[in-house]
Each structure stands twice: as structure tokens, then as C-alpha cells.
C-alpha positions as CSV (number, residue, x, y, z in Angstrom):
1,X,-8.8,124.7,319.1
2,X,-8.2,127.4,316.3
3,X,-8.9,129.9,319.1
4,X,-5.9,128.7,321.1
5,X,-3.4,128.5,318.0
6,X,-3.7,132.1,317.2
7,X,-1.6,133.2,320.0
8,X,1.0,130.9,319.4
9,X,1.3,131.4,316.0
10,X,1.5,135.6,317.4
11,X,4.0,134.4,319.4
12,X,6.2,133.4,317.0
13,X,5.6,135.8,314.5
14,X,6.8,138.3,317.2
15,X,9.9,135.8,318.3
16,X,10.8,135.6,314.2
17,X,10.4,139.3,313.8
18,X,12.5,140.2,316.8
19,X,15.1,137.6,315.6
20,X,15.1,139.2,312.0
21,X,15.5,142.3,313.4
22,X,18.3,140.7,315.7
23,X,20.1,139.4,312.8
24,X,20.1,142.8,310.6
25,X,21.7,145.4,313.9
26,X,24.1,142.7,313.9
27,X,25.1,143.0,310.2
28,X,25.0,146.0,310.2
29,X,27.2,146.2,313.1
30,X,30.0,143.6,311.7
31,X,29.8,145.9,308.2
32,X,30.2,149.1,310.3
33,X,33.1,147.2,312.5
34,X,34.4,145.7,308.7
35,X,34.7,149.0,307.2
36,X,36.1,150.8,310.3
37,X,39.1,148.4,310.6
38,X,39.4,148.6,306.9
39,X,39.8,151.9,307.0
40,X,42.3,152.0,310.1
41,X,44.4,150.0,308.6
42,X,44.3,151.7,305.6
43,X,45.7,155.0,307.2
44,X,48.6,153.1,309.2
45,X,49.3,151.3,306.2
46,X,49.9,154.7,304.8
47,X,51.7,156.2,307.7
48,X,54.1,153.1,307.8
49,X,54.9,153.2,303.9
50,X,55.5,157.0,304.5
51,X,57.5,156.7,307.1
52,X,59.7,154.0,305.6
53,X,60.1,155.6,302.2
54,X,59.7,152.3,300.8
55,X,57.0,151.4,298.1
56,X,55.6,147.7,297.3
57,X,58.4,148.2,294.0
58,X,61.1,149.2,296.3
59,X,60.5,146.1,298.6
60,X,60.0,143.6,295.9
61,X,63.2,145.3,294.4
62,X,65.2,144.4,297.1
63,X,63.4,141.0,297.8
64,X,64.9,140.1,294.2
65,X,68.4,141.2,294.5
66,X,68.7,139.6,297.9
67,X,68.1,136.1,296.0
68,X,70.2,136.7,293.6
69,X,72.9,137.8,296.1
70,X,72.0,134.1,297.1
71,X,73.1,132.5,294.2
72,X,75.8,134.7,292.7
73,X,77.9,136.9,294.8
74,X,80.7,139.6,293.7
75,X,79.0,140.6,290.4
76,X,81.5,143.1,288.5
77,X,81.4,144.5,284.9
78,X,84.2,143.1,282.4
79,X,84.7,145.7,280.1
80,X,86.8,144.0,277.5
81,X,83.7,141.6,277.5
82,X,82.7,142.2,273.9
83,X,78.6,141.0,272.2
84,X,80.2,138.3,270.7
85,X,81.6,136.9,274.2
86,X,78.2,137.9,276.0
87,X,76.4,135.5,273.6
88,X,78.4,132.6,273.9
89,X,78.6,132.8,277.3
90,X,75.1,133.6,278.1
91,X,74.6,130.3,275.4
92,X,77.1,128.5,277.9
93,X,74.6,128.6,281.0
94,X,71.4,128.3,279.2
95,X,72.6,125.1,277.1
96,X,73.1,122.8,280.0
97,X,69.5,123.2,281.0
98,X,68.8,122.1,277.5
99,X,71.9,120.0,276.4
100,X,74.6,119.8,278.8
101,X,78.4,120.2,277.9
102,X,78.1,121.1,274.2
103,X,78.8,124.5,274.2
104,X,81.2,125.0,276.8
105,X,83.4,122.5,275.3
106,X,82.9,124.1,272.0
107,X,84.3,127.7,274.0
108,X,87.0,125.8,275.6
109,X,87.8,124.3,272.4
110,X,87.7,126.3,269.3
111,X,90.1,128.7,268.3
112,X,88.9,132.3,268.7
113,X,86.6,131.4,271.9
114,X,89.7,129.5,273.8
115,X,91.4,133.0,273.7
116,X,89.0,134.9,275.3
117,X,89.1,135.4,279.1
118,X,85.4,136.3,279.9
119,X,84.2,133.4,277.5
120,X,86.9,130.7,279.2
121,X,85.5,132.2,282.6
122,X,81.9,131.4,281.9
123,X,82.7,128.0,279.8
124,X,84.5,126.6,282.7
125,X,81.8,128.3,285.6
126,X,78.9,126.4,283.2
127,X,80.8,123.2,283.2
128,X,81.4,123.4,287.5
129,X,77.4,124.3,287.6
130,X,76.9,121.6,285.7
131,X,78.6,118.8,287.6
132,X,76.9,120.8,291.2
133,X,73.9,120.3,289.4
134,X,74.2,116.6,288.3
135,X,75.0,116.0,292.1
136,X,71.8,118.1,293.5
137,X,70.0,116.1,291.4
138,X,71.1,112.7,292.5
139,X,70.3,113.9,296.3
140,X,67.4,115.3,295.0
141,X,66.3,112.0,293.0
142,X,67.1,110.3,297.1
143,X,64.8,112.8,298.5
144,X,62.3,112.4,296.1
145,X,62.2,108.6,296.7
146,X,62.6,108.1,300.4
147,X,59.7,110.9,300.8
148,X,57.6,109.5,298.2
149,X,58.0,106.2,299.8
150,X,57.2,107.2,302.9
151,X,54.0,108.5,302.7
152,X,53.0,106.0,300.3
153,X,53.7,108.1,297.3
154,X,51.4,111.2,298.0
155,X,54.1,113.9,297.9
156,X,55.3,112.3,294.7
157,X,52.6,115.2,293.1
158,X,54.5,118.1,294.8
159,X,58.4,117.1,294.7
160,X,58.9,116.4,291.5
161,X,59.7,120.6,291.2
162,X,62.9,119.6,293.3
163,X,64.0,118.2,290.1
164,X,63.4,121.4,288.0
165,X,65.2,124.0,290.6
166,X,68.6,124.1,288.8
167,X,66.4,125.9,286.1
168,X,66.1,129.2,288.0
169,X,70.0,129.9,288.7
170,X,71.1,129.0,285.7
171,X,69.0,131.1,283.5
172,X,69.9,133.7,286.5
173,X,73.4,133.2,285.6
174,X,72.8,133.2,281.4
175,X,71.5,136.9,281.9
176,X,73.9,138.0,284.6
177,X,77.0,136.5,281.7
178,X,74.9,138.4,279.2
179,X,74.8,141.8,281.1
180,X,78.7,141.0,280.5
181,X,79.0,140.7,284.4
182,X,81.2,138.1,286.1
183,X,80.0,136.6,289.1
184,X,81.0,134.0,292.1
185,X,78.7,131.0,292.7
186,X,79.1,130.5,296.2
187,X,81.3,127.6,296.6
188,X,81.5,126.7,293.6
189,X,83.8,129.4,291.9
190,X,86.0,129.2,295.1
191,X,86.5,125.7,295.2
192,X,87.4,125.4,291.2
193,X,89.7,128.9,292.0
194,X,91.5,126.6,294.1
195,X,92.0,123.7,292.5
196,X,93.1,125.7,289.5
197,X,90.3,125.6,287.0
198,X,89.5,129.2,286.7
């Protein structure tokens, strides 16, 4: 009976050998194939950056200053804008993240602040991006609920950042007030231009 095993067990020796064998040429054929598109891609990636001009620093450049285009638009100097005025006015965006209305009442109201045109500009802007902010955050609280409710509170883990959003343009808008820039929030500025607030 041992006599009859023998070439079966040949057998498939051979059949694991040639399978090994199988399994290398085609390894080595995916890393060849791997290292060949690798490199392929490697050279048009350099062509195309060539041919653009443009560098990964250029493009996240320009990624940036589209968003903030997005939430401030007609950004100028103000030259009679003085360190004094930068400072309070960069302290009148970032204090309504941390406690609303306080300082731009203070600017609006004290004597040598109430006198100055950049720092009455920013006092009021804070105070409009405020009230925008306290109603995104009411739809935002509606969102968060219906959604939340709806799936049976699973997205509850992912949309609470809706409520934290505001954060980003106004500490956008502190550093634009403290480069002694003024700028339009879209909408926003227009509207309280109209109405006579700015």
C-alpha cells in the first residue's frame, strides 16, 4: 500500500512546487508592474508640476485664500488703524467666542475707543457676527436634533462640530482686524451698511 502512496505524495510535491513557483513569477510580476507605475507617475507628476509652475505651497496657498475670500471679502489696509485699535479690535472678534458682547460694548462705549473709526467698525461687525452666529446656532441646534433623531441618535457623535464652526471665522476675522485690515462679511456688512449701523 506504501508502494502506491509514493507517487501521490510525488505528485503533489511537484503540484506544490509548481504552485510555489507559480506564486513567486507572479510577485514578482505585481512588484515589477508596482514599481513601473510608481515610477510613471512619478515623471508625469513632475512634468505636470513643471508645466503648471505651481508647487504643493502654491496650491495650498491659494486653497487658503479662496476660503477666506469665502468668509471675508474686500479686505483693504486702514492706515490710520493704530496697535492700540488693532488690539481691541482683534479682542472684539475673539471675545465673543469666549464671552459674547463684553468688549464690543466696552469699544462702543468708553470714551477714547467710541472715537475711533477702525475700532467702531470692528465693535459693531463683532456684535452683527455675533447675532449671525446666535441664529446659525439655533438652525444648527434644529439640525443637530432632527438628524440625531432620525437615525436613532448615531450621528449625534459626528454633528456636534456644527456647533463649534462659528470658531474658525471668527478667529479668521480677529487676525484679519489685527493685520489692521477691514473686511466685508458677506451679507452681513451689507445688510448692517444699509440699515445704518456701520
Amino acid at each position: 500500500m506504501n508502494d502506491k502512496l509514493e507517487p501521490l505524495e510525488e505528485a503533489m510535491e511537484d503540484v506544490a512546487e509548481t504552485a510555489q513557483e507559480a506564486v513567486q513569477k507572479t510577485e514578482d510580476l505585481a512588484e515589477a508592474v508596482a514599481a513601473e507605475a510608481a515610477e510613471t507617475a512619478e515623471e508625469a507628476g513632475d512634468t505636470k508640476a513643471e508645466e503648471a509652475g505651481e508647487t504643493f505651497e502654491d496650491k495650498l496657498e491659494q486653497v487658503v485664500s479662496e476660503a477666506g475670500n469665502f468668509m471675508a471679502r474686500n479686505i483693504t489696509d486702514d492706515a490710520d488703524a493704530d496697535d492700540n485699535d488693532k488690539l481691541w479690535s482683534l479682542a472684539a472678534y475673539i471675545s465673543q467666542v469666549i464671552v459674547p458682547v463684553i468688549v464690543p460694548v466696552i469699544m462702543l462705549l468708553i470714551e477714547p475707543n467710541k472715537n475711533r473709526p477702525f475700532q467702531k467698525y470692528h465693535a459693531a461687525q463683532s456684535l452683527g457676527f455675533l447675532v449671525a452666529t446666535f441664529v446659525y446656532e439655533i438652525l444648527a441646534g434644529i439640525v443637530f436634533s432632527v438628524l440625531t433623531a432620525i437615525t436613532l441618535g448615531c450621528l449625534a457623535a459626528v454633528l456636534w462640530v456644527l456647533f463649534l464652526l462659528p470658531i474658525i471665522p471668527a478667529i479668521y476675522y480677529a487676525y484679519l482686524a489685527y493685520q489692521g485690515k477691514r473686511f466685508e462679511i458677506p451679507y452681513l456688512t451689507k445688510f448692517m451698511g444699509e440699515q445704518g449701523w456701520l
